[in-house]
Structure formats: C-alpha cells, structure tokens
PDB file of N, CA, C and O in Angstrom:
ATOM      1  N   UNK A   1       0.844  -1.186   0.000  1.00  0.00           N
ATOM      2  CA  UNK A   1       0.000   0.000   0.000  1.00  0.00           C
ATOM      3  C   UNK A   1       0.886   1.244   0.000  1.00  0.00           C
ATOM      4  O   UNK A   1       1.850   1.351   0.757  1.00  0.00           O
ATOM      5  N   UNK A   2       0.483   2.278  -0.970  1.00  0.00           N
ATOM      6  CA  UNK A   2       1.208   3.299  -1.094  1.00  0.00           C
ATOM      7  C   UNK A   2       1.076   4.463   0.177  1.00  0.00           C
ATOM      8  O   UNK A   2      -0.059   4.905   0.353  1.00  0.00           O
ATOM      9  N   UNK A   3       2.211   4.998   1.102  1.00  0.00           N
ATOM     10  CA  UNK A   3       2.129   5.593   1.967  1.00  0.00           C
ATOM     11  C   UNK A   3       1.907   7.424   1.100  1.00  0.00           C
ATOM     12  O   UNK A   3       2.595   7.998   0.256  1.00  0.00           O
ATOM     13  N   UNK A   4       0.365   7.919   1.988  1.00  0.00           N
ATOM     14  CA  UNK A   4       0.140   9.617   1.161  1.00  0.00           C
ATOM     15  C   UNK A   4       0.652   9.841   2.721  1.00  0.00           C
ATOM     16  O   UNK A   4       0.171   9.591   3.826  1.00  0.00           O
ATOM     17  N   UNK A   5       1.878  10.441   2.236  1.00  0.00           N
ATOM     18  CA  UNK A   5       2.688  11.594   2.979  1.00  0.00           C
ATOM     19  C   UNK A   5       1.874  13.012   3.003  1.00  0.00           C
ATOM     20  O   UNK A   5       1.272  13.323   1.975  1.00  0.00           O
ATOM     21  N   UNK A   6       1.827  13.943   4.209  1.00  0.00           N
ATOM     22  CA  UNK A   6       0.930  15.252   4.117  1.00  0.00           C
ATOM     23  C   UNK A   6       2.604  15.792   5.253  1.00  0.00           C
ATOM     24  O   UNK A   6       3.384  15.244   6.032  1.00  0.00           O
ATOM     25  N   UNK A   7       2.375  17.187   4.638  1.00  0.00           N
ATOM     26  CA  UNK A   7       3.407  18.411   5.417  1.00  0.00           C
ATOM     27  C   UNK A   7       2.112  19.174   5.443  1.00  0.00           C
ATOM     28  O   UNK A   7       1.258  19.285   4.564  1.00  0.00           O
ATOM     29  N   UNK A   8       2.178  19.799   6.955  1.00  0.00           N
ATOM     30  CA  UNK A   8       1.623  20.685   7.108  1.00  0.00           C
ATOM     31  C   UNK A   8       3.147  21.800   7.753  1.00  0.00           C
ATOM     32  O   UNK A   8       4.171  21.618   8.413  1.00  0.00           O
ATOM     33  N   UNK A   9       2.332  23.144   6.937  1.00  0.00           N
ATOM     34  CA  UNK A   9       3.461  24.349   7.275  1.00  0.00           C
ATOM     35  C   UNK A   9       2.969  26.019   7.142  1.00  0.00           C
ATOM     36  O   UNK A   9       1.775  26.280   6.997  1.00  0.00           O
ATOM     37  N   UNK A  10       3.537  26.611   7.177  1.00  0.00           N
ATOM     38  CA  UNK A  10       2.762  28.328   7.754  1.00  0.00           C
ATOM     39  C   UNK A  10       3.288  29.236   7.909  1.00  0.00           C
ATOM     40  O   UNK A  10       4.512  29.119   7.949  1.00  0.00           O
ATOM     41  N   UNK A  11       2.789  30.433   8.058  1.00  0.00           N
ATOM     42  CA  UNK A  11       3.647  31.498   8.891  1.00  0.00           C
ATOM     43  C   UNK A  11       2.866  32.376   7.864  1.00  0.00           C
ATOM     44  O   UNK A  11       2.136  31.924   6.982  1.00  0.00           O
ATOM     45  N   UNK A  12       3.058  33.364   8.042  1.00  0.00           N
ATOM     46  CA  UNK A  12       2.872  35.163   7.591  1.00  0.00           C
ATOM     47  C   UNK A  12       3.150  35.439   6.300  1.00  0.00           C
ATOM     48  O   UNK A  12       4.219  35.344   5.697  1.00  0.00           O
ATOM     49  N   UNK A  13       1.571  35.961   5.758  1.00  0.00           N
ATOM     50  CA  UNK A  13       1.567  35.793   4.175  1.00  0.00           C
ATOM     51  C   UNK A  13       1.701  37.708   4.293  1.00  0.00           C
ATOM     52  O   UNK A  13       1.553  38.491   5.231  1.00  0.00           O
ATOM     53  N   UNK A  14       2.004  37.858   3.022  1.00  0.00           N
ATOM     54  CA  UNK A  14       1.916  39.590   2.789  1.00  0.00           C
ATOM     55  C   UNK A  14       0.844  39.945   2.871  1.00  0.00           C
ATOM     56  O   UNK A  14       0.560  40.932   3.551  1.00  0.00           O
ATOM     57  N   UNK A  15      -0.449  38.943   1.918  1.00  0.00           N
ATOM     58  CA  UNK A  15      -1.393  39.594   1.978  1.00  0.00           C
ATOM     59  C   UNK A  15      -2.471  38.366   2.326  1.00  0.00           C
ATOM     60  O   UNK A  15      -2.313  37.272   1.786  1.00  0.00           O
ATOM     61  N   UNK A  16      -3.466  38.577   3.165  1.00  0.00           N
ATOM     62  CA  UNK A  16      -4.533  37.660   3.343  1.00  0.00           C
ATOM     63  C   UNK A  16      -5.178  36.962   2.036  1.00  0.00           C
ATOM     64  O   UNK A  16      -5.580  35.799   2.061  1.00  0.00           O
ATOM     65  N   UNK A  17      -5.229  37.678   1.043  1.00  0.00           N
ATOM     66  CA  UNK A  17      -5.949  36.695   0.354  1.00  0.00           C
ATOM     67  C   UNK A  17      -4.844  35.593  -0.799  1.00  0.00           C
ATOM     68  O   UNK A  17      -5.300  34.892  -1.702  1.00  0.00           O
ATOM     69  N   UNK A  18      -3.439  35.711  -0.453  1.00  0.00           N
ATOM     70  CA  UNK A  18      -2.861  35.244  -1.155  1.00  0.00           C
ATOM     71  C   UNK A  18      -1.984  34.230  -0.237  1.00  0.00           C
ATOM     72  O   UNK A  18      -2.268  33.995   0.937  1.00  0.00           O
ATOM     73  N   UNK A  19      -0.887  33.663  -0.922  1.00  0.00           N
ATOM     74  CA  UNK A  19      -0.498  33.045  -0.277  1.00  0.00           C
ATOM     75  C   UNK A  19       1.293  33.015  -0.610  1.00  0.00           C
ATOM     76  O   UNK A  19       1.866  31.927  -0.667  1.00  0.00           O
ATOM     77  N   UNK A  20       1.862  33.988  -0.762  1.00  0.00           N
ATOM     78  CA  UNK A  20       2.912  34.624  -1.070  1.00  0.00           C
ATOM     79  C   UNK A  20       3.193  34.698   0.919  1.00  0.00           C
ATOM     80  O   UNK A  20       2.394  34.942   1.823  1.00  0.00           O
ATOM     81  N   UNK A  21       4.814  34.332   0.947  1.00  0.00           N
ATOM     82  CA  UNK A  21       4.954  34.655   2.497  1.00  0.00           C
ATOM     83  C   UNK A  21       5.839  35.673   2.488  1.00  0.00           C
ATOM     84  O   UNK A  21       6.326  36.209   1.492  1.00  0.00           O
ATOM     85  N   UNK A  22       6.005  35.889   3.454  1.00  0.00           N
ATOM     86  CA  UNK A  22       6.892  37.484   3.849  1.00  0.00           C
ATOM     87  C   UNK A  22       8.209  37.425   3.654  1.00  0.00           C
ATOM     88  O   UNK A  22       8.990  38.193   3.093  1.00  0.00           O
ATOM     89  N   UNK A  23       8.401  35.975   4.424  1.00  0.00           N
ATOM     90  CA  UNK A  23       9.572  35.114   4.203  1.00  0.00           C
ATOM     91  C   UNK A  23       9.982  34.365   4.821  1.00  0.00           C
ATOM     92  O   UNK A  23      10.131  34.149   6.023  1.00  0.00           O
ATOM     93  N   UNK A  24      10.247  33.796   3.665  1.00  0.00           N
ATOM     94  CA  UNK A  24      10.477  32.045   3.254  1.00  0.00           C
ATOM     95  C   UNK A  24      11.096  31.497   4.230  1.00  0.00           C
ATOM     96  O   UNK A  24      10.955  30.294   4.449  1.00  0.00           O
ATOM     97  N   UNK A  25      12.150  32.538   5.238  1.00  0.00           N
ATOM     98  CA  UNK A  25      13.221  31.615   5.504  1.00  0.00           C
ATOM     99  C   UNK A  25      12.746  31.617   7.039  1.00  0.00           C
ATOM    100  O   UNK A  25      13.494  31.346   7.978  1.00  0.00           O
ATOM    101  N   UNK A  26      11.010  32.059   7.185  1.00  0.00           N
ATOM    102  CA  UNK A  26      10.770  31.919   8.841  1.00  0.00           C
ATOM    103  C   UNK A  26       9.185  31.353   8.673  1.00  0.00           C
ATOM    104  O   UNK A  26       8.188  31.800   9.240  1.00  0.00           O
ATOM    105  N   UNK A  27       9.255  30.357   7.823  1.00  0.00           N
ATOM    106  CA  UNK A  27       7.941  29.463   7.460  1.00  0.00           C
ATOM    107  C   UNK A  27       8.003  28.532   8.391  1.00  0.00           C
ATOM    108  O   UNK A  27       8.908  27.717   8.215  1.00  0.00           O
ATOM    109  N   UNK A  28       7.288  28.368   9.400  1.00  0.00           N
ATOM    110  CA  UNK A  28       7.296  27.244  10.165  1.00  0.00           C
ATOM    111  C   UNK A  28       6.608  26.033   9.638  1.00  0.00           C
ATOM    112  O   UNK A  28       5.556  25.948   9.004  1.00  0.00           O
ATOM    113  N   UNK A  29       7.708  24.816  10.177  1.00  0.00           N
ATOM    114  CA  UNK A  29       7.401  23.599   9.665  1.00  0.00           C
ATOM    115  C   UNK A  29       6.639  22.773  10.630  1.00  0.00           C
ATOM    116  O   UNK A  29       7.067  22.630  11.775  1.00  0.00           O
ATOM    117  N   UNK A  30       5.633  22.270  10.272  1.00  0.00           N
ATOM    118  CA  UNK A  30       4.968  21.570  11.640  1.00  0.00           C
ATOM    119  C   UNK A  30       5.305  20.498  11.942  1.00  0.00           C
ATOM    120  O   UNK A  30       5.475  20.163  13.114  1.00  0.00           O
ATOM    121  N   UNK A  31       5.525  19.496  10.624  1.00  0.00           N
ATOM    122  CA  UNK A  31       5.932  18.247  10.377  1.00  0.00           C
ATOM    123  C   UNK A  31       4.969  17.883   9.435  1.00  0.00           C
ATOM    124  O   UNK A  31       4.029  18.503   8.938  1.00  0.00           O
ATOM    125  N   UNK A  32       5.416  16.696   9.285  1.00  0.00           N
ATOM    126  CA  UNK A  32       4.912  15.451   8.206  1.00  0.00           C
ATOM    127  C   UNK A  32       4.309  14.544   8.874  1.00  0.00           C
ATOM    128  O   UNK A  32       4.815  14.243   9.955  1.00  0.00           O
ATOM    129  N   UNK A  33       3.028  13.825   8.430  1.00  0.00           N
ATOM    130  CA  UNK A  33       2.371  12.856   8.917  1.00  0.00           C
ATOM    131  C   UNK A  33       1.810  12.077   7.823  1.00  0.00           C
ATOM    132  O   UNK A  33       1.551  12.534   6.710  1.00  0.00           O
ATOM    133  N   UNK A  34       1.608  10.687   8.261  1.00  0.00           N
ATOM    134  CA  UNK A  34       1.688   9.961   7.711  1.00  0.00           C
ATOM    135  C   UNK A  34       0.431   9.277   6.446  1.00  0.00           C
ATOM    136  O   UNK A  34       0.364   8.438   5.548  1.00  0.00           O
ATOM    137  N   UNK A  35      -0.499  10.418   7.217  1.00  0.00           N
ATOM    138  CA  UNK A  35      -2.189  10.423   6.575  1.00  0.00           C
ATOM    139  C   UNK A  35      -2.894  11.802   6.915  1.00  0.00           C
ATOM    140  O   UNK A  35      -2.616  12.615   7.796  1.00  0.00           O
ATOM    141  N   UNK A  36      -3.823  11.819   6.016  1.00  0.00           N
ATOM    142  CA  UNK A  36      -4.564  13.150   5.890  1.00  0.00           C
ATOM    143  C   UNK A  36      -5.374  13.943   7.398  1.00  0.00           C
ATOM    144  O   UNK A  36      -5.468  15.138   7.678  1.00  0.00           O
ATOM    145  N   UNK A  37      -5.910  12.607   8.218  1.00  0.00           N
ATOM    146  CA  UNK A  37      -6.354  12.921   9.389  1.00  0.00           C
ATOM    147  C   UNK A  37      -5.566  13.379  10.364  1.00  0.00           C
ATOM    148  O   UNK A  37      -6.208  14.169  11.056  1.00  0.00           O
ATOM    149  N   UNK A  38      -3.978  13.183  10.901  1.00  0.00           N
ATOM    150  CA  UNK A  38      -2.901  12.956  11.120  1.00  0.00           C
ATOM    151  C   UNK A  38      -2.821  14.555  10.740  1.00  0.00           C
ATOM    152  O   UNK A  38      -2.909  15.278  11.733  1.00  0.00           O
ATOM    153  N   UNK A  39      -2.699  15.105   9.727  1.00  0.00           N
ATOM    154  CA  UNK A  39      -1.858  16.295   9.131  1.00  0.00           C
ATOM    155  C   UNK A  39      -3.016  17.412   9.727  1.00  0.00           C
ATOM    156  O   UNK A  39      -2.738  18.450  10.327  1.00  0.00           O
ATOM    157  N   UNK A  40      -4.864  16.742   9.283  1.00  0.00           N
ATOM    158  CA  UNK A  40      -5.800  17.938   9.519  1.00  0.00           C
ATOM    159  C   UNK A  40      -5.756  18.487  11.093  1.00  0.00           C
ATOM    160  O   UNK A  40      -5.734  19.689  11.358  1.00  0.00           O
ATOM    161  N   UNK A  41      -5.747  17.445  12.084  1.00  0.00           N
ATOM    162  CA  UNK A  41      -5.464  17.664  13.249  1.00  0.00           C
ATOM    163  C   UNK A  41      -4.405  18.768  13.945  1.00  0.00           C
ATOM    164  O   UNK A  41      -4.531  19.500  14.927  1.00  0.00           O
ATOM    165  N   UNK A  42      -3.296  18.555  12.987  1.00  0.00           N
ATOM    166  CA  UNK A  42      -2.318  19.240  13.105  1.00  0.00           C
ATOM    167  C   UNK A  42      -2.309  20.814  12.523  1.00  0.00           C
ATOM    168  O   UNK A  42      -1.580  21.764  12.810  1.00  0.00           O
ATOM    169  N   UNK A  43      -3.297  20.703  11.691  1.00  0.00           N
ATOM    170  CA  UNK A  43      -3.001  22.029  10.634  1.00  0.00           C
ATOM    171  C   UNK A  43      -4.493  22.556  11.481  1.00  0.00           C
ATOM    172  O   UNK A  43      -4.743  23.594  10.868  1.00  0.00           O
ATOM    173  N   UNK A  44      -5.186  22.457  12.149  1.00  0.00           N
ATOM    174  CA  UNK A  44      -6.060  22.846  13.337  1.00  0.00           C
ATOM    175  C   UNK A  44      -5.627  23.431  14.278  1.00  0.00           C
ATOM    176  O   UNK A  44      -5.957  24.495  14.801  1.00  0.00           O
ATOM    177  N   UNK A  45      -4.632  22.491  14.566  1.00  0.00           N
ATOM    178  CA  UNK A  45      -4.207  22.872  15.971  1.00  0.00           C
ATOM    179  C   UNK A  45      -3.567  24.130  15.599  1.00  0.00           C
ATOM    180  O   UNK A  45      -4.289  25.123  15.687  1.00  0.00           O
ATOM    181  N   UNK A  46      -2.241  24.319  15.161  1.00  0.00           N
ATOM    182  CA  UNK A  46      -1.819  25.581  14.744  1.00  0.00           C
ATOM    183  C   UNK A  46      -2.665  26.541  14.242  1.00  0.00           C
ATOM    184  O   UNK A  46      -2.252  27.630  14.638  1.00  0.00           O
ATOM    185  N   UNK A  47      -3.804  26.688  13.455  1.00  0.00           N
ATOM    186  CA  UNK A  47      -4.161  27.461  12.727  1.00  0.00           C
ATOM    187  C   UNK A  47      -5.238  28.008  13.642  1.00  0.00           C
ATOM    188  O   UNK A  47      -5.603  29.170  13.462  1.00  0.00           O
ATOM    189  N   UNK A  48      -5.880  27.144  14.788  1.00  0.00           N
ATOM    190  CA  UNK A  48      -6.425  28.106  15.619  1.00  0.00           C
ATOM    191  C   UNK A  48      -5.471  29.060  16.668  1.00  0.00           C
ATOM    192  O   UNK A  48      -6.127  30.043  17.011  1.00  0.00           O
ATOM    193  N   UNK A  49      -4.517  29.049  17.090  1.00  0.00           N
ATOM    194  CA  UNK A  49      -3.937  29.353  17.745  1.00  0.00           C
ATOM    195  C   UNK A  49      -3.234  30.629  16.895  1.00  0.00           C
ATOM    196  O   UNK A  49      -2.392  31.330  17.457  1.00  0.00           O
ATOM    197  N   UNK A  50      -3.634  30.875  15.526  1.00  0.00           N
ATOM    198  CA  UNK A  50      -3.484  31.994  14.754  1.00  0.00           C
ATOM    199  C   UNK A  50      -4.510  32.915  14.035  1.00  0.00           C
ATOM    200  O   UNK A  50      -4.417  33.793  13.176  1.00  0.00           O
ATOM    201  N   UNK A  51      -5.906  32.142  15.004  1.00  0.00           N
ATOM    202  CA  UNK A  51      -7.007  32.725  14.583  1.00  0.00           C
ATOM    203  C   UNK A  51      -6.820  34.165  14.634  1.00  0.00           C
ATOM    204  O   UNK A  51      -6.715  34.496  13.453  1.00  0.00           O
ATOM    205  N   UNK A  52      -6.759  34.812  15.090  1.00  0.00           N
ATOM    206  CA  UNK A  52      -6.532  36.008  15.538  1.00  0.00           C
ATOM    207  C   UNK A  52      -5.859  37.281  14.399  1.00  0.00           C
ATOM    208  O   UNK A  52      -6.146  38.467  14.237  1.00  0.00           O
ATOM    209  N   UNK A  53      -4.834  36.348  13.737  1.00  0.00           N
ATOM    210  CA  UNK A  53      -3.631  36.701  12.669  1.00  0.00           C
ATOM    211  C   UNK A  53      -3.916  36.602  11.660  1.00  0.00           C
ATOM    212  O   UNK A  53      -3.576  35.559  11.102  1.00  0.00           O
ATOM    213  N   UNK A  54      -4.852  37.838  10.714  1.00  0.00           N
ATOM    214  CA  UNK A  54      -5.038  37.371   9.622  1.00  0.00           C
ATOM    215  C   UNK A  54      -4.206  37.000   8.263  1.00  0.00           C
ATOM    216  O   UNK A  54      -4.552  36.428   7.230  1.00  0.00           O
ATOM    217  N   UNK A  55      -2.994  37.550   8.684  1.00  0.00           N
ATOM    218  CA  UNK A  55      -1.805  37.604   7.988  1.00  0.00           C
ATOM    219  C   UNK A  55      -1.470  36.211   8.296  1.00  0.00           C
ATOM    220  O   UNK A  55      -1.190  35.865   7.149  1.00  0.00           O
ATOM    221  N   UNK A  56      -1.285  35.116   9.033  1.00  0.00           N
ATOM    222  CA  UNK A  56      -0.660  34.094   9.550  1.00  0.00           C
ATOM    223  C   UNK A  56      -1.974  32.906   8.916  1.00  0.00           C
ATOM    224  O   UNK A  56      -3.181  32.795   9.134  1.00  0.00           O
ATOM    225  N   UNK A  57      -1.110  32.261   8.166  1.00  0.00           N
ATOM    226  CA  UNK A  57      -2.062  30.947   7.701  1.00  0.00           C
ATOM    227  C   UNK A  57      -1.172  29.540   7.738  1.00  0.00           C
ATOM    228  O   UNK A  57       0.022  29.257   7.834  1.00  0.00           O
ATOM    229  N   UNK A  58      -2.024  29.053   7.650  1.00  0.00           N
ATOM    230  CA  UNK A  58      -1.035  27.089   7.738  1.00  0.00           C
ATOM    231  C   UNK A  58      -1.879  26.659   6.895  1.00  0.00           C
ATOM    232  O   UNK A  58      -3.060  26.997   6.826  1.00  0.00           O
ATOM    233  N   UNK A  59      -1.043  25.529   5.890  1.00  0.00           N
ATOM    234  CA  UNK A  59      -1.345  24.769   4.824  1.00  0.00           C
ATOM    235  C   UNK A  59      -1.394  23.149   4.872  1.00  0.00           C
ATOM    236  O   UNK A  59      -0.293  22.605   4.960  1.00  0.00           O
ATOM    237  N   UNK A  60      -2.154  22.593   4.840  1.00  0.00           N
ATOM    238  CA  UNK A  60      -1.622  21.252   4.636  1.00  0.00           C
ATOM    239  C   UNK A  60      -1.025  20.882   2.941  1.00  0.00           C
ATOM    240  O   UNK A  60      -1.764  21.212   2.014  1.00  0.00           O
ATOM    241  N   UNK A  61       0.085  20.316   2.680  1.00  0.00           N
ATOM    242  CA  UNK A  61       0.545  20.030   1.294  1.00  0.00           C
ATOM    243  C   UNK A  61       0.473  17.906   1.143  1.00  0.00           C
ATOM    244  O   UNK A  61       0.946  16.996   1.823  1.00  0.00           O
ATOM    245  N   UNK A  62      -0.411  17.974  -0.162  1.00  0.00           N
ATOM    246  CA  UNK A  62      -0.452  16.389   0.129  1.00  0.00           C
ATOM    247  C   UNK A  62       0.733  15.786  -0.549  1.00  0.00           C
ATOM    248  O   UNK A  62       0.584  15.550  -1.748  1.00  0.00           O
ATOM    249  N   UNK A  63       1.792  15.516  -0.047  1.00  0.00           N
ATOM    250  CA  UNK A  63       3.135  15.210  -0.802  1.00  0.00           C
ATOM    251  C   UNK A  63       2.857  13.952  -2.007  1.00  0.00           C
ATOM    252  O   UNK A  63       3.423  13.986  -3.100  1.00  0.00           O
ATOM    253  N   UNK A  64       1.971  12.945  -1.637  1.00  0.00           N
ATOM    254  CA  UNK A  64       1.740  11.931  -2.419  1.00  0.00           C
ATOM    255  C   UNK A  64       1.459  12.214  -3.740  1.00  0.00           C
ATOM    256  O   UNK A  64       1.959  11.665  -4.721  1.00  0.00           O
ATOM    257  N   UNK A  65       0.621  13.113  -3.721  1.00  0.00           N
ATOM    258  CA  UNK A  65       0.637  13.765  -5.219  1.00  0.00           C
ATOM    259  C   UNK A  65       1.622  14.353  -6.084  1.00  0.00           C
ATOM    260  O   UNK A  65       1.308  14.748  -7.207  1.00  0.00           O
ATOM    261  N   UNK A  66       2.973  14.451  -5.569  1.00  0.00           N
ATOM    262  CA  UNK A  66       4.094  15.145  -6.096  1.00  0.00           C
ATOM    263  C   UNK A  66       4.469  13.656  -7.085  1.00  0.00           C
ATOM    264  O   UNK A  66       4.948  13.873  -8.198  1.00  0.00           O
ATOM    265  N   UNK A  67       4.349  12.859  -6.856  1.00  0.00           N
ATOM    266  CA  UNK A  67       5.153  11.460  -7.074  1.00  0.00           C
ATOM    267  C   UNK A  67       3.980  10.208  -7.980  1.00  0.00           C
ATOM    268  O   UNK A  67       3.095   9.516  -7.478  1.00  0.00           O
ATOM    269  N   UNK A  68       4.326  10.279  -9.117  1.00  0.00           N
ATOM    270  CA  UNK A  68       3.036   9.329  -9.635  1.00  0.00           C
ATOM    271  C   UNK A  68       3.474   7.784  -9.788  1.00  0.00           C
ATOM    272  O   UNK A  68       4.026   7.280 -10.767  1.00  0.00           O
ATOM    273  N   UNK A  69       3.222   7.362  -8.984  1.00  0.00           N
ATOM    274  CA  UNK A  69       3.838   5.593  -8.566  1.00  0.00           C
ATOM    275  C   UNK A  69       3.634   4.867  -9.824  1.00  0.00           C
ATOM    276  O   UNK A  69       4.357   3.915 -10.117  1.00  0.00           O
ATOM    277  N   UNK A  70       2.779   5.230 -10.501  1.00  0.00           N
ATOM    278  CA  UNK A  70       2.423   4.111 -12.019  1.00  0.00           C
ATOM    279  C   UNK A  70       4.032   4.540 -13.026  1.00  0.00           C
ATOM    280  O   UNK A  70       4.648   3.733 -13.723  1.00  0.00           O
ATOM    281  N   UNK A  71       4.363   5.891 -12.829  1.00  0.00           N
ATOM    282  CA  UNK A  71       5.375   5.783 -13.558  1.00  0.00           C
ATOM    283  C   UNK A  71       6.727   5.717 -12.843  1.00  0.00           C
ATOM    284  O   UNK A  71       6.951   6.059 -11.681  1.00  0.00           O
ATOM    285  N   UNK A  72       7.561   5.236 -13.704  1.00  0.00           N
ATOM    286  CA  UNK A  72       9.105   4.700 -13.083  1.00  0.00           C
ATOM    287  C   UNK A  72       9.626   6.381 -12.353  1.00  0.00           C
ATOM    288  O   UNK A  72       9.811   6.418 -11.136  1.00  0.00           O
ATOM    289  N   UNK A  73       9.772   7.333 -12.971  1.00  0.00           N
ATOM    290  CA  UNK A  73      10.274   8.472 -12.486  1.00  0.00           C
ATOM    291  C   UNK A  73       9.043   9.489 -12.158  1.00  0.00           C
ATOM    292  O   UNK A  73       8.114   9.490 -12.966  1.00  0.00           O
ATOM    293  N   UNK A  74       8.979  10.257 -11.157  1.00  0.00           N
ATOM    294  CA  UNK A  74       7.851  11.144 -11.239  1.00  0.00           C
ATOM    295  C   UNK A  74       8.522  12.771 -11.056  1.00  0.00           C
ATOM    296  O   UNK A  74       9.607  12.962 -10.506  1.00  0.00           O
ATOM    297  N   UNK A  75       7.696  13.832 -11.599  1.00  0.00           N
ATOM    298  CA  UNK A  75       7.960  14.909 -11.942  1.00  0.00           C
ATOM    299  C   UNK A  75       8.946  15.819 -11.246  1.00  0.00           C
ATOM    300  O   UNK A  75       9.536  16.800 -11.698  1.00  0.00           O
ATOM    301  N   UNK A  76       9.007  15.103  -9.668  1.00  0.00           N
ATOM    302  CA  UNK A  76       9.838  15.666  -9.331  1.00  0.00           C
ATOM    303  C   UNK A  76      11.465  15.235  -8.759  1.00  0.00           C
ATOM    304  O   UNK A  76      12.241  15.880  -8.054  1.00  0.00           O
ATOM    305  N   UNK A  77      11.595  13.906  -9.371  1.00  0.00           N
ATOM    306  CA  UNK A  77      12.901  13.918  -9.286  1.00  0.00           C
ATOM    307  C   UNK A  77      13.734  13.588 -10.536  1.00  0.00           C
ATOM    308  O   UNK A  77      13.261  13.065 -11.545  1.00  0.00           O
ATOM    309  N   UNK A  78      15.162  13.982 -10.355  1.00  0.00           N
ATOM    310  CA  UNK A  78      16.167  14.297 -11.358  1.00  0.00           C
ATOM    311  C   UNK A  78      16.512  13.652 -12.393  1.00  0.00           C
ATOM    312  O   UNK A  78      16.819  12.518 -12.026  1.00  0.00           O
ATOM    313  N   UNK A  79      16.637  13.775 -13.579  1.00  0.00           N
ATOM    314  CA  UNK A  79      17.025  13.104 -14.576  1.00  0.00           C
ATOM    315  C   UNK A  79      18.182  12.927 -14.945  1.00  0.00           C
ATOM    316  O   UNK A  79      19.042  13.789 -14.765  1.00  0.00           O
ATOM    317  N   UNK A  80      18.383  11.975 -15.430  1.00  0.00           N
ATOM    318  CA  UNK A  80      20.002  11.484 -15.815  1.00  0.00           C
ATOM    319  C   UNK A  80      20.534  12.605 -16.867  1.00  0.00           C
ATOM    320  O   UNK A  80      21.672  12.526 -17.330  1.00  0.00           O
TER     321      UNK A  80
END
C-alpha cells in the first residue's frame, strides 16, 4: 500500500488573500504525517492558535501527489 505523505506548514503571508509569504526563511514547519487525518489535526491545531492573525495561515501540502507511482520516475525527481 502506497504511503500519502501530508506536510503541514505556515507562517505570515503579505497579503490575506494570497499566499505569497513574507519570508520564506521563517515558514514554520509543523511536520509530516503519515495520513490526511494525522496532518488535519495538526493544521487545526496551529491554525487556531493563529485565529486572531489574519496575515498568519497554515497549509496542509499532500506530498503523495508530487510522485506518480504508475510511472518509473515522477515529476519531481532528477534526470540522468
């Protein structure tokens, strides 16, 4: 069975309705979990605790989708 990897991650966008960050290099990482329920929990927990911040958002990213298992190489890794 194929493991769907989820990152949930966040921090301070420029503008509320976008999702451009202020910067990059103070994006907090929440971690990785191992399933979608796992990640939503997580991307809850933080994101209430930034209710307040409309500038401050958290994302869940579903990593499994980066990687298409039917084919030998997937889009995101390197070619010979």
């Amino acid at each position: 069975m194929t493991q769907k990897l989820h990152l949930v991650f966040g921090g301070e966008l420029v503008d509320p309705q976008s999702t451009r960050f202020v910067d990059v290099s103070r994006i907090h990482i929440v971690g990785m979990f191992p399933n979608y329920a796992a990640a939503y929990d997580a991307w809850k927990k933080h994101a209430h605790h930034t209710v307040d911040d409309a500038h401050t958002r958290y994302f869940i990213a579903h990593l499994h989708r980066l990687r298409d298992e039917e084919q030998e190489t997937g889009p995101t890794e390197e070619m010979e």
